[in-house]
C-alpha positions as CSV (number, residue, x, y, z in Angstrom):
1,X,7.1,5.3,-24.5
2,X,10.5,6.5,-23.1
3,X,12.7,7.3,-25.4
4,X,16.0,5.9,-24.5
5,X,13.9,2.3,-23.5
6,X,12.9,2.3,-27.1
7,X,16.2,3.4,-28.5
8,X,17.5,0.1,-26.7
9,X,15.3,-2.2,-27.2
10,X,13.4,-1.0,-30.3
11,X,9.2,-0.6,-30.4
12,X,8.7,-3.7,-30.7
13,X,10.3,-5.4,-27.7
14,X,7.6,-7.2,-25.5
15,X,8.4,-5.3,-22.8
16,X,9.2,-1.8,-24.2
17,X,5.8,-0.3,-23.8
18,X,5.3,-1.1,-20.0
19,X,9.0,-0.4,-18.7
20,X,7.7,3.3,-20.4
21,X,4.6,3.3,-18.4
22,X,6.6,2.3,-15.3
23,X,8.5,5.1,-15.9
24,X,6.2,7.5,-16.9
25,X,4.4,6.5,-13.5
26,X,7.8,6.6,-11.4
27,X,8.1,10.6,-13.0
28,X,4.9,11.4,-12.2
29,X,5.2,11.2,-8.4
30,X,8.3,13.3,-8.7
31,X,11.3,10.7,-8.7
32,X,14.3,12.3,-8.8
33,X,16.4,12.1,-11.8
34,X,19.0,9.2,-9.8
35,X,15.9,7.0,-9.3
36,X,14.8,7.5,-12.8
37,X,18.0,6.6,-13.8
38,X,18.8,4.1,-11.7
39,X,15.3,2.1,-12.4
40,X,15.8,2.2,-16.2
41,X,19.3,1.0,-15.6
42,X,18.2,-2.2,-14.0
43,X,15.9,-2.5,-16.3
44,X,17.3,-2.6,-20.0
45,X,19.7,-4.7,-18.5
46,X,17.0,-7.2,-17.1
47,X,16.1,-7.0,-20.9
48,X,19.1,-7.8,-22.4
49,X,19.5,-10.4,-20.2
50,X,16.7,-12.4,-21.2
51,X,16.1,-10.7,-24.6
52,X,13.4,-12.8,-26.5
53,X,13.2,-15.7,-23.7
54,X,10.1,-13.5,-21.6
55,X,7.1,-12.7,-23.8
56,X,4.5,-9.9,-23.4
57,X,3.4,-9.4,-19.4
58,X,0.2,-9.1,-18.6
59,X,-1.8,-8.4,-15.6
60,X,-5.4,-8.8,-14.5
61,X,-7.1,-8.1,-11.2
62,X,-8.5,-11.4,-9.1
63,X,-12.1,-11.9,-9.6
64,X,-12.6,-11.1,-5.9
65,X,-10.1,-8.4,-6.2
66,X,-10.6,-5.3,-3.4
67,X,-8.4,-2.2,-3.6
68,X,-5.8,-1.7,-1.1
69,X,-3.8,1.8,0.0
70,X,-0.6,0.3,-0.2
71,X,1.9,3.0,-1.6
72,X,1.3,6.5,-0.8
73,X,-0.8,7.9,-3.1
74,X,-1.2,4.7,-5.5
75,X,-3.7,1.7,-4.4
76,X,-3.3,-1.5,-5.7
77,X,-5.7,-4.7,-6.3
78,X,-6.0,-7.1,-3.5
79,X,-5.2,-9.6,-5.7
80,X,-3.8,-10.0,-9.2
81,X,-3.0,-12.5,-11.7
82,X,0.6,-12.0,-14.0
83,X,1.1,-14.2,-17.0
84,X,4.2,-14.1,-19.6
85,X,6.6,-16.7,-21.1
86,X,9.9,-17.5,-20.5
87,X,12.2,-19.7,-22.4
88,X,8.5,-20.5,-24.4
89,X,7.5,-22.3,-20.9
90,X,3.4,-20.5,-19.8
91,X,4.3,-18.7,-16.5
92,X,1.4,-17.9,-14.2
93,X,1.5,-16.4,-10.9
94,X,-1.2,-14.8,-8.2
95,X,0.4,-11.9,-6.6
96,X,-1.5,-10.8,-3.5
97,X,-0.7,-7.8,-1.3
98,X,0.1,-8.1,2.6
99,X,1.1,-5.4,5.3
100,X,5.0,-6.2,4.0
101,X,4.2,-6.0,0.9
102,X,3.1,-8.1,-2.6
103,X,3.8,-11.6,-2.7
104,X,3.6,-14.3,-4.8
105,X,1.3,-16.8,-3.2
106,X,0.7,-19.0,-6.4
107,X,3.5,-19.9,-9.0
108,X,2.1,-22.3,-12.0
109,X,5.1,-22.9,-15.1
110,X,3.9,-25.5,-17.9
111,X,5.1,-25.9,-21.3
112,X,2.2,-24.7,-24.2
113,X,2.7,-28.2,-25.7
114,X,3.2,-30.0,-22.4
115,X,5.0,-33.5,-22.9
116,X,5.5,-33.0,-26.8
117,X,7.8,-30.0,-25.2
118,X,11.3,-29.6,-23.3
119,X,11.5,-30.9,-19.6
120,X,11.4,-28.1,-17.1
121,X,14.3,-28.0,-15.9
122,X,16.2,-26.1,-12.5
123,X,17.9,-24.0,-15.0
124,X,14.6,-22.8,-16.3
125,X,12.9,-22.1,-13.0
126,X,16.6,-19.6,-12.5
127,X,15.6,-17.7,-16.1
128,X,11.7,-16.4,-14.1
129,X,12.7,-12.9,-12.5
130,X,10.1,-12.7,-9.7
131,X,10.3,-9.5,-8.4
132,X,10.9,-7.9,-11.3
133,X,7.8,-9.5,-13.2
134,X,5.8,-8.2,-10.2
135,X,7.2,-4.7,-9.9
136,X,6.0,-4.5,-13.7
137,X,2.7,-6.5,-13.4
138,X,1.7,-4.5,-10.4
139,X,2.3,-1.1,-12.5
140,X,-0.2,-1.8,-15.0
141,X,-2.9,-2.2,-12.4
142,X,-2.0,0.0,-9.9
143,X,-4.6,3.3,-10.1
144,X,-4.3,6.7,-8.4
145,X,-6.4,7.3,-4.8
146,X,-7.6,10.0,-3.4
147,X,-7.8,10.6,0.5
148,X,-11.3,11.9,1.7
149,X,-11.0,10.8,5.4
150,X,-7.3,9.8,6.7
151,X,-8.8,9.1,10.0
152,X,-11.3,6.7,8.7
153,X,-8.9,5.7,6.5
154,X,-11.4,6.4,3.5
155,X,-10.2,6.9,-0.5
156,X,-11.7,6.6,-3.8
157,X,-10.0,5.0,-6.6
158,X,-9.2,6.7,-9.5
159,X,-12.0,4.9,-12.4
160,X,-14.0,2.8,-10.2
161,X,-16.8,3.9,-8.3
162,X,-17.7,4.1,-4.7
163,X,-15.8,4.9,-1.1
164,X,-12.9,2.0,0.1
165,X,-11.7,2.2,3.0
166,X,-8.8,0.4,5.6
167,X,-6.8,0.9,8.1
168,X,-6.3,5.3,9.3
169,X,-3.8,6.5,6.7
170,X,-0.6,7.6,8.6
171,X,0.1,11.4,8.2
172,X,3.8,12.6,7.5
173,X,6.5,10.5,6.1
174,X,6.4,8.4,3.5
175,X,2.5,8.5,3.0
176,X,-0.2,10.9,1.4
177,X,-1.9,13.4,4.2
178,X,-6.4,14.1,3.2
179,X,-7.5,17.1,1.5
180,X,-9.0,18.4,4.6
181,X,-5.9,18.4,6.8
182,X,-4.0,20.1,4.1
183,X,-6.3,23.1,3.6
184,X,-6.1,23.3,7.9
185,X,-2.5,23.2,7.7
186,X,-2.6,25.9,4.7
187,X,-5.2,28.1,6.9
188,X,-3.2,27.7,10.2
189,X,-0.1,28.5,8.4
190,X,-1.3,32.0,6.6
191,X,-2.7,33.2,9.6
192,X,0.7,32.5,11.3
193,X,2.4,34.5,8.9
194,X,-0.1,37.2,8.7
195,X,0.3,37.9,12.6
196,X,4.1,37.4,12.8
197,X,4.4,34.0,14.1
198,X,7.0,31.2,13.3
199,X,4.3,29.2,10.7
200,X,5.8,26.1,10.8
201,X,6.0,26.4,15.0
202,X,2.2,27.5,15.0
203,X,1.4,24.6,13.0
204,X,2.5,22.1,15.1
205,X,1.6,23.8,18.1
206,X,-2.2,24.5,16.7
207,X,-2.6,20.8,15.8
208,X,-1.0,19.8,17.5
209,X,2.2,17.8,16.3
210,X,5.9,17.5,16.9
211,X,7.6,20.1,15.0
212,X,9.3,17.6,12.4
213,X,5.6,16.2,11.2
214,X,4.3,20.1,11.1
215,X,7.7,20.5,8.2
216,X,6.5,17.5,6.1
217,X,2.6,18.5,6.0
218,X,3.6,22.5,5.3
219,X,5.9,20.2,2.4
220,X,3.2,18.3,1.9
221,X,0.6,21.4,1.7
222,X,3.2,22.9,-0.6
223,X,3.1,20.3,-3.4
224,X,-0.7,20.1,-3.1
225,X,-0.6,24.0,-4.7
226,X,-2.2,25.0,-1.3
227,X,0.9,27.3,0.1
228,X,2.9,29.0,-2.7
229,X,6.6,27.8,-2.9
230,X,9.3,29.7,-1.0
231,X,13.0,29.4,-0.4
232,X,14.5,27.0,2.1
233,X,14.5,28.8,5.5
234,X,11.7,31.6,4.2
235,X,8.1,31.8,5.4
236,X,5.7,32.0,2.1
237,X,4.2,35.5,1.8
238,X,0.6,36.2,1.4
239,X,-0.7,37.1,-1.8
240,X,-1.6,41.0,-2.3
241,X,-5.8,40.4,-2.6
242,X,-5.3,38.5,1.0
243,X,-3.5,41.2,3.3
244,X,-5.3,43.7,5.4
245,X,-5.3,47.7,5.6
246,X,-4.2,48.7,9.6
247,X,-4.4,51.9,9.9
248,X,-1.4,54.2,11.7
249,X,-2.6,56.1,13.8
250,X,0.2,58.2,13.3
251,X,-0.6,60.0,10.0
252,X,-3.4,58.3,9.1
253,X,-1.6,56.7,6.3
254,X,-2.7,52.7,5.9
255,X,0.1,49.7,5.9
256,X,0.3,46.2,5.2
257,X,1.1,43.4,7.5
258,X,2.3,40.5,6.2
């Protein structure tokens, strides 16, 4: 659990142990420290808010659930089912996911006891946060994928077996380039260096791509442990085992290029 969530709201808030996981999740595809901040900002004040009026979330995938590559690196179920409680009215809602996005398509609020209970009321409909109950539903069943063919637009999802696949995943910006493509952007940019080319400039011209998209794969290549890291502005060198003896014809004495 985060620490300062559970210094808040204590261990035993209903919603304690998945605003951690959301974080934990949000760190672990290198948010910056703002965003980290920011999100658990909204969120223990969501919390206070409503305090004991929401109950424990839960989500399930639909029974006809598919997986879809809908954020980067993460895919999420085609369809999933939220439940919780708020203001002790049963909340149930099917959130599904479309090119803009998830969206609640089903919304069912009933009270456990049904007449025996209060009336539901405009003011209670207000107290159900939406978005936020799906940002935290869709958390929990959201699992890692791995790109095998970006053309294809083939991934497997991390715990379930089998290839999915959709529409070509879109290289660059905001999205999560194949294996593949990264090792021929690594192999394209090492030889660059290695003959005394701009690497970055060889890369998109060997592609070929514009030379903004050739930055964000060598980025991309880069956090994938495929090119070692380098200063801003600085070429990455080639490790020692990798360069190769020319011999100077000078004094017969051998050099390195790098």
């Amino acid at each position: 659990m985060d620490s300062d969530v559970t210094g808040q709201l204590g261990p035993a808030h209903p919603l304690a142990r998945h605003l951690g996981d959301f974080l934990t999740d949000l760190s672990n595809t290198n948010a910056s420290a703002h965003t980290l901040r920011a999100y658990r900002g909204d969120l223990l004040q969501f919390c206070a808010h409503h305090d004991d009026e929401i109950g424990e979330l839960t989500a399930q995938p639909g029974d006809r659930a598919g997986w879809v590559l809908a954020d980067e690196e993460w895919a999420y179920p085609s369809q999933t089912w939220l439940h919780t409680e708020v203001d002790g009215f049963s909340v149930t809602m099917l959130v599904l996911i479309a090119d803009q996005g998830p969206q609640v398509s089903a919304l069912h609020v009933e009270h456990p006891v049904l007449a025996l209970g209060p009336p539901l009321t405009q003011k209670v409909l207000r107290k159900i946060p939406i978005e936020r109950l799906v940002r935290l539903g869709l958390a929990q069943v959201r699992r890692r994928a791995t790109i095998l063919d970006a053309g294809r637009g083939w991934y497997r999802v991390g715990g379930f077996d089998g290839i999915w696949g959709g529409r070509p995943v879109q290289e660059g910006r905001g999205s999560r380039t194949g294996d593949d493509r990264l090792a021929q952007v690594a192999q394209i940019y090492q030889r660059a260096v290695k003959e005394g080319r701009p690497p970055v400039r060889a890369v998109a011209d060997d592609l070929p791509c514009s030379r903004s998209h050739a930055g964000r794969l060598v980025a991309q290549a880069r956090t994938a442990g495929r090119l070692r890291a380098t200063s801003p502005g600085r070429a990455s060198t080639i490790p020692v085992h990798e360069l190769t003896p020319v011999e100077d014809g000078g004094n017969g004495s051998d050099t390195r290029r790098r």
